[in-house]
N, CA, C and O atoms as CSV, one atom per row, in Angstrom:
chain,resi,resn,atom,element,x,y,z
A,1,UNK,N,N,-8.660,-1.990,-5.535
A,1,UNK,CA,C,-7.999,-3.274,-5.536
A,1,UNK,C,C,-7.595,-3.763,-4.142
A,1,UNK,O,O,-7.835,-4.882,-3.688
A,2,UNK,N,N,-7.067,-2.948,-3.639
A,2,UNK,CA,C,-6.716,-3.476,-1.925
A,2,UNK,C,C,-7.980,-4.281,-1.274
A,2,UNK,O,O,-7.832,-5.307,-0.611
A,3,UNK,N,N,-8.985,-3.801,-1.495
A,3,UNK,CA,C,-9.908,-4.099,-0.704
A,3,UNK,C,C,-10.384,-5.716,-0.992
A,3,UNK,O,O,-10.435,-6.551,-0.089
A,4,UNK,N,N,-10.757,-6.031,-2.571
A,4,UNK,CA,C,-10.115,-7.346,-3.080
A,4,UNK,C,C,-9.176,-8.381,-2.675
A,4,UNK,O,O,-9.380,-9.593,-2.740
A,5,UNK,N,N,-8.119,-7.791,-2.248
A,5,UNK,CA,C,-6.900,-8.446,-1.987
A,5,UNK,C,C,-7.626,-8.621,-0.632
A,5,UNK,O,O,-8.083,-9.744,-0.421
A,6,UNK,N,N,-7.777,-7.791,0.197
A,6,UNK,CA,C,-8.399,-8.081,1.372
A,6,UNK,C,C,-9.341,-9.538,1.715
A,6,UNK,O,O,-9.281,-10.451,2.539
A,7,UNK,N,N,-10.069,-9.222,0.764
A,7,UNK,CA,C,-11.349,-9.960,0.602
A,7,UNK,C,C,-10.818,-11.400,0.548
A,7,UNK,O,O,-11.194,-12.308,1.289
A,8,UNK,N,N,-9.820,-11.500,-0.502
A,8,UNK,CA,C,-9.399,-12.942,-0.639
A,8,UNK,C,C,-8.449,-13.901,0.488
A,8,UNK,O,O,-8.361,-15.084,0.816
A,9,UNK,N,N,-7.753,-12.456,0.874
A,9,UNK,CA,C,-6.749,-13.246,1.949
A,9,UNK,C,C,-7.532,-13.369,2.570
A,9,UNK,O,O,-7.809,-14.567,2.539
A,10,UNK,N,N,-8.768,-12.394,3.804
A,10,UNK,CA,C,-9.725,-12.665,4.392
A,10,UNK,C,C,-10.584,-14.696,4.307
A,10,UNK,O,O,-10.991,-15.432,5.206
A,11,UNK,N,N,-10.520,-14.838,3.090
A,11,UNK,CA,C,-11.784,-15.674,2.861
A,11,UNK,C,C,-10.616,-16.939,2.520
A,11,UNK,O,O,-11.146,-18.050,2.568
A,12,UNK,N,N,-9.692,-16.955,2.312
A,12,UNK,CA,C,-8.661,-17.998,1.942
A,12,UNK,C,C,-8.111,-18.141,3.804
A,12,UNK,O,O,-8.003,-19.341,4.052
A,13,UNK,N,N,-7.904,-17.616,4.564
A,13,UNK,CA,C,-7.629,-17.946,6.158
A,13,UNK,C,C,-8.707,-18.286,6.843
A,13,UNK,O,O,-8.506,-19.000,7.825
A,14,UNK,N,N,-10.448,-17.791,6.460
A,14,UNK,CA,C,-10.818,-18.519,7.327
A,14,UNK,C,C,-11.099,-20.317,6.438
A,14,UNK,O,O,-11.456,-21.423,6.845
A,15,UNK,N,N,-10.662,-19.694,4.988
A,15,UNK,CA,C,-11.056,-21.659,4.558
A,15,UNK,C,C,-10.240,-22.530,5.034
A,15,UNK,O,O,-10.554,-23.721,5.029
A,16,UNK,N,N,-8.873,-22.042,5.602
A,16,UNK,CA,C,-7.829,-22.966,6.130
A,16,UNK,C,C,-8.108,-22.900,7.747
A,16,UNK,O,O,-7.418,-23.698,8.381
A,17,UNK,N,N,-8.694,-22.366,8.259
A,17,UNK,CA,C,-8.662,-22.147,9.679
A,17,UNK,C,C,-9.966,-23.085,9.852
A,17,UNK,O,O,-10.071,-23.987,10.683
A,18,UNK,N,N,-10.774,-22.762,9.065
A,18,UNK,CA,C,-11.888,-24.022,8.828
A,18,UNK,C,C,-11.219,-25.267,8.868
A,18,UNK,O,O,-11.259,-25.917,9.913
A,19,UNK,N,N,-10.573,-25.718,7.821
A,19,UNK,CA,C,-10.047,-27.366,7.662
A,19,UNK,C,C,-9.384,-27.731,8.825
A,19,UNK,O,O,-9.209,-28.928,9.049
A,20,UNK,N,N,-8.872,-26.637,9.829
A,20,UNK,CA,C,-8.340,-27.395,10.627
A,20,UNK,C,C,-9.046,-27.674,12.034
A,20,UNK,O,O,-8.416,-28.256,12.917
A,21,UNK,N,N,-10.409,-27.236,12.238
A,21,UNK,CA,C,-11.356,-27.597,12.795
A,21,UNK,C,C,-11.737,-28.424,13.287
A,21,UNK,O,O,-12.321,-29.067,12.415
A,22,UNK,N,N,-11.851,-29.074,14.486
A,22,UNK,CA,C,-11.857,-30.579,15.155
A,22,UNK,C,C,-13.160,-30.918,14.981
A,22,UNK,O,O,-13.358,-32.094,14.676
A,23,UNK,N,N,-14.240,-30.101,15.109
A,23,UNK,CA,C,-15.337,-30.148,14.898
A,23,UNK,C,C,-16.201,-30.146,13.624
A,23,UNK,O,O,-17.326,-30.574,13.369
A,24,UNK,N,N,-15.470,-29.653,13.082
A,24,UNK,CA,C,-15.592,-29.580,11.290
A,24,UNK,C,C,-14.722,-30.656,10.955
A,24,UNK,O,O,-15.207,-31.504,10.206
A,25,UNK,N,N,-13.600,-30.812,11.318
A,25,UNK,CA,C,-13.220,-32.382,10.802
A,25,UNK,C,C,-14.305,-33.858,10.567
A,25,UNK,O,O,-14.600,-34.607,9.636
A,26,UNK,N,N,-14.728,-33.670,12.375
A,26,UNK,CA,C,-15.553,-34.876,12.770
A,26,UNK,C,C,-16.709,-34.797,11.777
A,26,UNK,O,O,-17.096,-35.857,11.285
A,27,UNK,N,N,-17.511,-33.247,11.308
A,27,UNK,CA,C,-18.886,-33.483,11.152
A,27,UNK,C,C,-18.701,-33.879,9.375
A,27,UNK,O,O,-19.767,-34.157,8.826
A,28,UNK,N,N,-17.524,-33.912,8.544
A,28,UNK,CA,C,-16.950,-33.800,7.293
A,28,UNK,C,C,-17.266,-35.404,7.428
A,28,UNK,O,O,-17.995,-36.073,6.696
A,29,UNK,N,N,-16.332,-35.934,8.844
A,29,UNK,CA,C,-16.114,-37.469,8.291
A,29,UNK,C,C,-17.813,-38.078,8.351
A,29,UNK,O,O,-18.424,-38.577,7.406
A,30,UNK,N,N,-18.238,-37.894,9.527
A,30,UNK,CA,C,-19.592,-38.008,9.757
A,30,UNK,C,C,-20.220,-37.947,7.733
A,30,UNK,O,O,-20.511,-38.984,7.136
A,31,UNK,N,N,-20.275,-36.816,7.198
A,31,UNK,CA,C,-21.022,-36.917,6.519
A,31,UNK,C,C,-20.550,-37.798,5.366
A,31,UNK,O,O,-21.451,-38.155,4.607
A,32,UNK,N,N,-19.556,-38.137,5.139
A,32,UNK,CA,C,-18.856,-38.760,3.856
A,32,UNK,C,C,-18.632,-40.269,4.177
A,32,UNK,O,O,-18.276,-41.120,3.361
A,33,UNK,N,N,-18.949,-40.497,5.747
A,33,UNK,CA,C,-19.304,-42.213,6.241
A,33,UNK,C,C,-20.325,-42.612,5.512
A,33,UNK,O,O,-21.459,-42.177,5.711
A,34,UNK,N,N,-19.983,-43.663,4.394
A,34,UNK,CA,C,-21.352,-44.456,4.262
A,34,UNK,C,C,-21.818,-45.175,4.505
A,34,UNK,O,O,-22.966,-45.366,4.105
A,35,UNK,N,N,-21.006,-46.204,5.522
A,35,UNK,CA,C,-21.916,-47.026,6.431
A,35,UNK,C,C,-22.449,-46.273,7.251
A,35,UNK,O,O,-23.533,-46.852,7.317
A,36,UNK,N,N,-22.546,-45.402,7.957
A,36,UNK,CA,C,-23.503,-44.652,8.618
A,36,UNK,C,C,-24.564,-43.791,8.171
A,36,UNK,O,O,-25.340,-43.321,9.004
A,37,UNK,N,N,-24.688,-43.521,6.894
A,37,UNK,CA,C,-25.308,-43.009,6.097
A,37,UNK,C,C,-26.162,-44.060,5.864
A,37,UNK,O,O,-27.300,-43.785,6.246
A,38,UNK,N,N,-26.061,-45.109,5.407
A,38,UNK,CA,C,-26.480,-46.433,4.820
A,38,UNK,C,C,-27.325,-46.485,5.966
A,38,UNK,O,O,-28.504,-46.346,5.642
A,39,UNK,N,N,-27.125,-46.654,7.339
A,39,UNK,CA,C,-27.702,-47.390,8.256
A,39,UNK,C,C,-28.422,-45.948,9.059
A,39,UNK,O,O,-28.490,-46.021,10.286
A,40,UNK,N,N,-28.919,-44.737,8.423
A,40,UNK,CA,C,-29.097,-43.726,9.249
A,40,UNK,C,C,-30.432,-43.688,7.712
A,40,UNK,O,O,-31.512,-43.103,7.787
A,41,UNK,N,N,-30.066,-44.262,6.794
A,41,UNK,CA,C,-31.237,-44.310,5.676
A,41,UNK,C,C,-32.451,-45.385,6.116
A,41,UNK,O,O,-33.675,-45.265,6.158
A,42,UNK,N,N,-31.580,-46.438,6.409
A,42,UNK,CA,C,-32.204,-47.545,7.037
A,42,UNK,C,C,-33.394,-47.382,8.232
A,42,UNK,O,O,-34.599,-47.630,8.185
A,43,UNK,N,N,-32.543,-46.859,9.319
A,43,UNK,CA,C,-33.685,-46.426,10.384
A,43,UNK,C,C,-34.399,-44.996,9.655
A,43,UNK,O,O,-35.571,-45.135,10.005
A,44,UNK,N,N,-34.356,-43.997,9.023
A,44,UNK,CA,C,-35.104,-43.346,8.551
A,44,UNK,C,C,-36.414,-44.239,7.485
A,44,UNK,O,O,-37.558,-43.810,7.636
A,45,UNK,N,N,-36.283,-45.063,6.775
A,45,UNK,CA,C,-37.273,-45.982,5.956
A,45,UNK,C,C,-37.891,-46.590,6.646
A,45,UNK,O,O,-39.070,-46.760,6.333
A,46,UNK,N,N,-37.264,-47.319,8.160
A,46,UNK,CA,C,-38.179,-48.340,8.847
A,46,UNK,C,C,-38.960,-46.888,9.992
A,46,UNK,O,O,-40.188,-46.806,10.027
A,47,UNK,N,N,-38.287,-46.103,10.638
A,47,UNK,CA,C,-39.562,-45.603,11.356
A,47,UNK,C,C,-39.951,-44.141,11.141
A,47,UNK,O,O,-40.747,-43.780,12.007
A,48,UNK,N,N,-39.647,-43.198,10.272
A,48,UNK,CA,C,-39.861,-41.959,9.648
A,48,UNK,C,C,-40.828,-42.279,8.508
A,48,UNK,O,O,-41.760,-41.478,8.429
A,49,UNK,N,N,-40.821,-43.203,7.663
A,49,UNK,CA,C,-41.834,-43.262,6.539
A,49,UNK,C,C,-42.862,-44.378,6.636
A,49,UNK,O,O,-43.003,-45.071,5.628
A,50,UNK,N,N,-43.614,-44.655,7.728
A,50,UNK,CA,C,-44.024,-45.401,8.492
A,50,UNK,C,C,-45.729,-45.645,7.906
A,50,UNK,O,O,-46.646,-46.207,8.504
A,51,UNK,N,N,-45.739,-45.075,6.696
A,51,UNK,CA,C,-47.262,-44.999,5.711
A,51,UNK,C,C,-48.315,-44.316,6.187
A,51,UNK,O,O,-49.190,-43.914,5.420
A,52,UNK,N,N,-48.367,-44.066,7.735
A,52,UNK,CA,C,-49.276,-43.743,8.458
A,52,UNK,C,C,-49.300,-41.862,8.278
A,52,UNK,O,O,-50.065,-41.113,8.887
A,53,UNK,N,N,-48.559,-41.572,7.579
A,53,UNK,CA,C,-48.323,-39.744,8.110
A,53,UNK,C,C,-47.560,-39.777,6.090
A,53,UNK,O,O,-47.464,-40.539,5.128
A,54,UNK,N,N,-47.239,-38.457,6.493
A,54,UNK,CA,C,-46.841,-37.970,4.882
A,54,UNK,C,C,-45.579,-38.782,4.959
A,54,UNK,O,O,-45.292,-39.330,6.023
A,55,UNK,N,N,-44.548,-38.935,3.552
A,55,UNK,CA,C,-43.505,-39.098,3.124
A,55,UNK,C,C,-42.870,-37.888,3.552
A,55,UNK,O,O,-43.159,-36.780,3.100
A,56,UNK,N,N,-41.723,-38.178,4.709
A,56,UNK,CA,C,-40.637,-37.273,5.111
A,56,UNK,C,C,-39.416,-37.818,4.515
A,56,UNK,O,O,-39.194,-39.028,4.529
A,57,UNK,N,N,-38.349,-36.682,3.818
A,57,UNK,CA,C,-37.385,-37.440,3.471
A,57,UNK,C,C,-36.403,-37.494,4.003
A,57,UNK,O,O,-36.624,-37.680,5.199
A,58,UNK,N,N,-34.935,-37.410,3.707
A,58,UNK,CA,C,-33.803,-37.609,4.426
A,58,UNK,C,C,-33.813,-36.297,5.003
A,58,UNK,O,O,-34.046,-36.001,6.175
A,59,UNK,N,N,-33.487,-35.428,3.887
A,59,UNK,CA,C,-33.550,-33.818,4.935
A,59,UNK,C,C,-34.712,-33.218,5.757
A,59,UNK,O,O,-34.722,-32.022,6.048
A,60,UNK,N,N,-35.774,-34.146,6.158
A,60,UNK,CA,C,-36.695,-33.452,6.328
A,60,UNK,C,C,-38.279,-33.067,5.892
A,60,UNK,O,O,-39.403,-33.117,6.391
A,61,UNK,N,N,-37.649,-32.661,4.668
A,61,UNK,CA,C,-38.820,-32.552,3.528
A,61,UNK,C,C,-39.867,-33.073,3.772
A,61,UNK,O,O,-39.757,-34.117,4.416
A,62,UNK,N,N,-41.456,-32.587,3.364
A,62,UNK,CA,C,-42.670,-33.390,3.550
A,62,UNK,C,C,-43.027,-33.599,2.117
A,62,UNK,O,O,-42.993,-32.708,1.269
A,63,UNK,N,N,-43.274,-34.488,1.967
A,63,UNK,CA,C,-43.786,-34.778,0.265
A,63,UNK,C,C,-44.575,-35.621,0.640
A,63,UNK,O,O,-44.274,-36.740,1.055
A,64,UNK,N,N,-46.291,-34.907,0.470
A,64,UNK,CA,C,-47.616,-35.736,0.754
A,64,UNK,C,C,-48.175,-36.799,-0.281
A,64,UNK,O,O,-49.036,-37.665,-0.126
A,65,UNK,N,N,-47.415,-36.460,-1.379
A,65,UNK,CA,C,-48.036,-37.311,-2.471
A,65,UNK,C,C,-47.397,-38.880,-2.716
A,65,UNK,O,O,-47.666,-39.491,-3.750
A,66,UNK,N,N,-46.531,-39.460,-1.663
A,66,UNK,CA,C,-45.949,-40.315,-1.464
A,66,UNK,C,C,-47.438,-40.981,-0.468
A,66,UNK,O,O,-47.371,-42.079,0.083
């Protein structure tokens, strides 16, 4: 059981030592912006899926059958 207990306090300090992260703050807001999301979809549709080459998607992904 100790070792458990370990485990949790372990994994419960770094989840709070996480949240308070300046860098993990920024990249949280970054991802949950949806005007920047919106407009980061936008330039991905106008020059990433450009008809000429496979369908790349947001993450990356190649999907040729597009």
């Amino acid at each position: 059981m100790p070792e458990q207990n370990y485990f949790l306090a372990k994994a419960l300090e770094d989840t709070l030592s996480l949240a308070e992260d300046p860098i993990y703050i920024a990249v949280l807001a970054v991802e949950q912006d949806e005007a920047l999301n919106a407009e980061m979809k936008e330039w991905h549709d106008a020059y990433i899926v450009d008809g000429i080459r496979e369908h790349v998607d947001m993450n990356g992904d190649i999907d040729a059958t597009q």
